[in-house]
C-alpha atoms as one frame of an Amber mdcrd trajectory, in Angstrom:
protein
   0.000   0.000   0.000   3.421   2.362   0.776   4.342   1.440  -2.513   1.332
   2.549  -4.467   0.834   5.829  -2.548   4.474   7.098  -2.842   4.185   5.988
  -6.831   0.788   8.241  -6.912   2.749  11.457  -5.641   5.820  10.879  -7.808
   3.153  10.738 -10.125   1.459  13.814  -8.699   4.840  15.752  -8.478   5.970
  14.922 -11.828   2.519  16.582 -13.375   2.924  19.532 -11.131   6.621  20.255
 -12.561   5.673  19.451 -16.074   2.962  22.739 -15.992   4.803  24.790 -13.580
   7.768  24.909 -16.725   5.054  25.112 -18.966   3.881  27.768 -17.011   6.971
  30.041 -17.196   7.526  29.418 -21.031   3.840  30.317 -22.208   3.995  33.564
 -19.811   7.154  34.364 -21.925   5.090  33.073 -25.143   2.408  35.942 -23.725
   5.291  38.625 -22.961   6.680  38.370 -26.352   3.677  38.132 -28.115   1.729
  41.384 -27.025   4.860  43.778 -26.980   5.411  42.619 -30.416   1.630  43.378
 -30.902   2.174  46.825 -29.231   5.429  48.099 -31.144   3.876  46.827 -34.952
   0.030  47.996 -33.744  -1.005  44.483 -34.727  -4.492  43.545 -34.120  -4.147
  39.924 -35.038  -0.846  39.649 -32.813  -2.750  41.023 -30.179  -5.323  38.498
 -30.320  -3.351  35.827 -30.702  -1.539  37.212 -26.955  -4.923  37.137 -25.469
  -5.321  33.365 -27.340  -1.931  32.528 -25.200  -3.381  34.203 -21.780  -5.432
  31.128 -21.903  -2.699  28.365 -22.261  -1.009  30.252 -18.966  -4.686  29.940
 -17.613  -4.622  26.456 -18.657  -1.195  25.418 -16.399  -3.017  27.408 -13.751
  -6.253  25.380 -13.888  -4.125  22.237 -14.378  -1.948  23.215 -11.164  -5.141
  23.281  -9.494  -6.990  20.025 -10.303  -3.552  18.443  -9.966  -3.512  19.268
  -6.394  -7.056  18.163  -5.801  -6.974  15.374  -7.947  -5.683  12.430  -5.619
  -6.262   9.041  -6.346  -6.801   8.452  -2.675  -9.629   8.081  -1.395 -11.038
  10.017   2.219 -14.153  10.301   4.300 -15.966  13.172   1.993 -14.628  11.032
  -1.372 -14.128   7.373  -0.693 -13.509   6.702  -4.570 -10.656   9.194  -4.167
 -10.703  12.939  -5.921  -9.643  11.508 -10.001 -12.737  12.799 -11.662 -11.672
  16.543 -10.419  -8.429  16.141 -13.568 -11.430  15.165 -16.037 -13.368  18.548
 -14.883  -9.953  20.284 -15.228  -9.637  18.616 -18.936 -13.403  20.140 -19.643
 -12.473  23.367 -18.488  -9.575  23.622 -20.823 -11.855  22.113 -23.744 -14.119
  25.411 -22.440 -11.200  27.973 -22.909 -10.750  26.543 -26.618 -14.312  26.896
 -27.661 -13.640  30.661 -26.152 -10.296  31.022 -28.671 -12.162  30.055 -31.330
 -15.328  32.449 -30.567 -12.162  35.076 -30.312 -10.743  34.061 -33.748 -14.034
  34.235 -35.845 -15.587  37.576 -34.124 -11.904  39.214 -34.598 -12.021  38.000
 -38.649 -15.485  39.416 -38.711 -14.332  42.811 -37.023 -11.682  42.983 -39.412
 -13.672  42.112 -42.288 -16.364  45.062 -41.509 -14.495  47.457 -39.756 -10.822
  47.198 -40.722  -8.062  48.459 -38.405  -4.721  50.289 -38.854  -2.030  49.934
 -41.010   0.763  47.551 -39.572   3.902  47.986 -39.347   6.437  45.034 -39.891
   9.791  44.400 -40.008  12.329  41.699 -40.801  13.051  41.579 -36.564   9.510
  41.121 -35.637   9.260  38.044 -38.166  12.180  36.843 -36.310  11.054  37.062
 -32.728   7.856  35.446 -33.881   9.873  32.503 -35.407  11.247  32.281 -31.614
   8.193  32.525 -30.378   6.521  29.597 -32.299   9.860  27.405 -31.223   8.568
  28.002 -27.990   5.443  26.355 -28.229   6.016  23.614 -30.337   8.739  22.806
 -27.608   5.845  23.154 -25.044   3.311  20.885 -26.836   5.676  18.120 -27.802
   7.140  18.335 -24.158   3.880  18.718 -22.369   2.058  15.404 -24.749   5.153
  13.141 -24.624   5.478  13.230 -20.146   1.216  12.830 -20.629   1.232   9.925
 -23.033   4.041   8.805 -20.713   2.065   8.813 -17.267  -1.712   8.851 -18.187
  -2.547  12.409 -17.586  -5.811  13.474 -19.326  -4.774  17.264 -18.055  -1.393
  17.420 -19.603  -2.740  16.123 -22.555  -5.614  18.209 -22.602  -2.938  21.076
 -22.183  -0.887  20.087 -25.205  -3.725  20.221 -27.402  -4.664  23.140 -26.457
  -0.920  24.591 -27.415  -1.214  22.599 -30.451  -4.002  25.193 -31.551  -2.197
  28.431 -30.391   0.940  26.780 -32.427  -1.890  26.862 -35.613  -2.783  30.504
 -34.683   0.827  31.429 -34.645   1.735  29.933 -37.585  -1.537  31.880 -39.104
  -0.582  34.657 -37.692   3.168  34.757 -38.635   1.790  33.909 -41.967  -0.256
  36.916 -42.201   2.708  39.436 -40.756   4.825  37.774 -43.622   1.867  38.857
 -46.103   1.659  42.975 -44.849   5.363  42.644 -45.107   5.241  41.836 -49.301
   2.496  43.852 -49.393  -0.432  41.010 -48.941  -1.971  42.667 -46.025  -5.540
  40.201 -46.195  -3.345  36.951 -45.861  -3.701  36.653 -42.139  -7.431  37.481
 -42.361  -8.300  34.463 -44.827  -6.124  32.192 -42.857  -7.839  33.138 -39.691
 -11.216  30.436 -40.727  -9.332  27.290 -40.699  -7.371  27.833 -37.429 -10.957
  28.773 -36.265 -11.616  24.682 -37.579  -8.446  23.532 -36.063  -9.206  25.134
 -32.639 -13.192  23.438 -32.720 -11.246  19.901 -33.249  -9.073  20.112 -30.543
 -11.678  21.393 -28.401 -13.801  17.854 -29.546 -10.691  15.845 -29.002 -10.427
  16.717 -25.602 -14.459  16.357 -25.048 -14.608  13.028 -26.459 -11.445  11.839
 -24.201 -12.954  12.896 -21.201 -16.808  12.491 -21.073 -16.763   9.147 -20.607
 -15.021   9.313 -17.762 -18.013  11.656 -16.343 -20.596   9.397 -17.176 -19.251
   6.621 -15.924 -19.185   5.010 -19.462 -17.554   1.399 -19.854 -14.339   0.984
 -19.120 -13.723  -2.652 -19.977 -16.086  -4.776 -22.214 -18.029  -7.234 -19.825
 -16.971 -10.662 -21.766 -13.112  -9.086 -21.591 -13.295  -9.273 -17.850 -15.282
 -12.123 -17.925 -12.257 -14.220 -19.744  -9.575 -13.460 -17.337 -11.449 -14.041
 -14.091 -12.600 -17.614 -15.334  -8.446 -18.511 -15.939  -8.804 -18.444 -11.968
  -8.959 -21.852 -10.434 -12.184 -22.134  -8.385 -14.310 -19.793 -10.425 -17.154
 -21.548 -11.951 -18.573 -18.337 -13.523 -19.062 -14.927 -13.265 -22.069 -12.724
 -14.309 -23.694  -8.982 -13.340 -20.159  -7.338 -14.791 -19.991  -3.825 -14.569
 -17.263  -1.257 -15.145 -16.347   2.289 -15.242 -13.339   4.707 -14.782 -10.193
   5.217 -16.486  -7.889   2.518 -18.134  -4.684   2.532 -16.672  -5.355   5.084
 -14.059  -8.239   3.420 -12.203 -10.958   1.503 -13.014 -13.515   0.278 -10.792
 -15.235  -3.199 -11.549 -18.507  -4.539  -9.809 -19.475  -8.631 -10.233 -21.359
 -11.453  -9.201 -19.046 -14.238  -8.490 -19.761 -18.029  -8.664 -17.283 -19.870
  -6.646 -16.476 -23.717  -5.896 -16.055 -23.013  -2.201 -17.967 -24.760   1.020
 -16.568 -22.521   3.341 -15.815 -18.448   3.289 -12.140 -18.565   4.074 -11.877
 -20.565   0.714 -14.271 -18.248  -1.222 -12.185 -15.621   0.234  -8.865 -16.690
  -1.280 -10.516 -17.127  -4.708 -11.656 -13.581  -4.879  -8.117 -12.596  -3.266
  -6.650 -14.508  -6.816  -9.841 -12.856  -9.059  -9.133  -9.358  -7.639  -4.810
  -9.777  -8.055  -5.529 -11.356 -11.725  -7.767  -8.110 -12.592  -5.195  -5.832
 -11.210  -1.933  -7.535 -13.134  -4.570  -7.380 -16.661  -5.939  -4.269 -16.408
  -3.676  -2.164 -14.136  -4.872  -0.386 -11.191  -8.462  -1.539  -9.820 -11.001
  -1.411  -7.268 -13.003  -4.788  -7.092 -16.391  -5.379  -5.467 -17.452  -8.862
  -5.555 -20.690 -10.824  -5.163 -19.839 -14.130  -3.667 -22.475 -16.811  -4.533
 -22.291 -20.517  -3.913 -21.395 -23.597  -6.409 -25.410 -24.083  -6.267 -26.480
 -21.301  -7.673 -28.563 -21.583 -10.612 -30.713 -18.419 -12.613 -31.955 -18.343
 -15.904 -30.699 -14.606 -16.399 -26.927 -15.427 -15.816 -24.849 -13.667 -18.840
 -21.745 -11.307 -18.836
């Protein structure tokens, strides 16, 4: 049990130093951005430094959840706190429907009302370049320790840098344009970032829903394979399952066992419970014990 709770903060800590760096870089990302924005009187560039605000936001929200989302469980949440990273995840899938709401309504502004002229130089173009190093460092970084560890909110987070690297690269695109002379460039390349942003938002959605609702984690008949390659178990029925694969899943069953007394029964769901675990990584069991004798027409996965 040591074991398991001092891997879950290494865990923990590892998250917690992945977004604090992340942190500091996108604030720089931010810095750079909107004094660029200021010295070339950029409208786009200054939208785009709002846009990256919300990837600073992001680590902040991520810190957050991070902290309150512990695996284990207390008296208030006796299925431990997990479900708090998936609200975390949401919240960042909220922030890029937001950046794309920005995006469009700034296109439209642009498109009917205009702005000033921009001034550009060969510099600025430069700085930019640095500044889109920056985050493709920070979403590569941020989605290869996620992958790595399971962490829906890290790679919730590098999605979400993945579409301010698209609105950079848009962006920079555009700059390059009023530079030759093609000052509507960044305006018609503003409508697919605005696509890019919606799918990343829907990537992140789909990954974490089920997780809310309690969807499936395991198909029944899965489960119900390994549990029967445990000696004693005549069958196993009533299978339910929900949570996270590879973080934690929880796992309900009825259990039909060739045992006359309970210490025996015992040991057999002991073997059921260590099988499910080694299969399917970390789990929380709750089993049904019925006798050798039992017999129901209704039995199935």
């Amino acid at each position: 049990m040591e074991t398991v709770k001092s891997t879950t903060r290494g865990y923990r800590a590892e998250v917690r130093w992945v977004l604090i760096v992340t942190l500091v870089l996108n604030l720089v990302v931010v810095i750079l951005k909107a004094g660029l924005g200021w010295t070339t009187g950029s409208l786009s560039l200054m939208a785009d430094a709002l846009h990256s605000v919300t990837d600073s936001a992001n680590n902040v929200l991520g810190l957050v959840t991070n902290q309150l989302a512990s695996p284990e469980p207390d008296r208030d949440h006796p299925y431990g706190h997990q479900k708090y990273e998936a609200v975390g995840a949401l919240g960042i899938a909220a922030f890029l429907g937001i950046a794309c709401f920005e995006i469009l309504n700034g296109a439209i502004e642009r498109i009917v009302i205009g702005g000033e002229p921009v001034t550009m130089s060969a510099t600025t173009l430069w700085l930019m370049l640095v500044v889109l190093g920056i985050n493709i460092l920070v979403a590569f970084y941020e989605r290869r320790v996620g992958q790595r560890l399971g962490s829906n909110i890290l790679i919730a987070d590098a999605h979400h840098t993945m579409s301010d690297i698209w609105i950079t690269i848009a962006v920079l695109g555009g700059l390059i344009g009023v530079w030759r002379g093609i000052g509507w460039l960044d305006l018609v390349l503003a409508f697919p970032v605005a696509l890019l942003v919606i799918h990343s938002g829907w990537v992140v959605l789909s990954a974490n829903l089920p997780w809310l609702v309690d969807e499936m984690a395991i198909a029944p008949e899965t489960i119900h394979a390994v549990v029967m390659q445990v000696p004693g178990v005549l069958n196993c029925h009533s299978i339910a399952s929900r949570g996270l694969l590879g973080r934690q899943v929880f796992i309900d069953m009825h259990l039909i066992v060739e045992a006359r007394d309970v210490a025996t029964a015992h040991d057999i769901t002991e073997q059921v419970e260590d099988r499910l675990d080694d299969e399917f990584g970390p789990t929380r069991v709750t089993i049904h014990v019925e006798p050798p004798s039992y017999v129901s027409g209704e039995i199935s996965y």
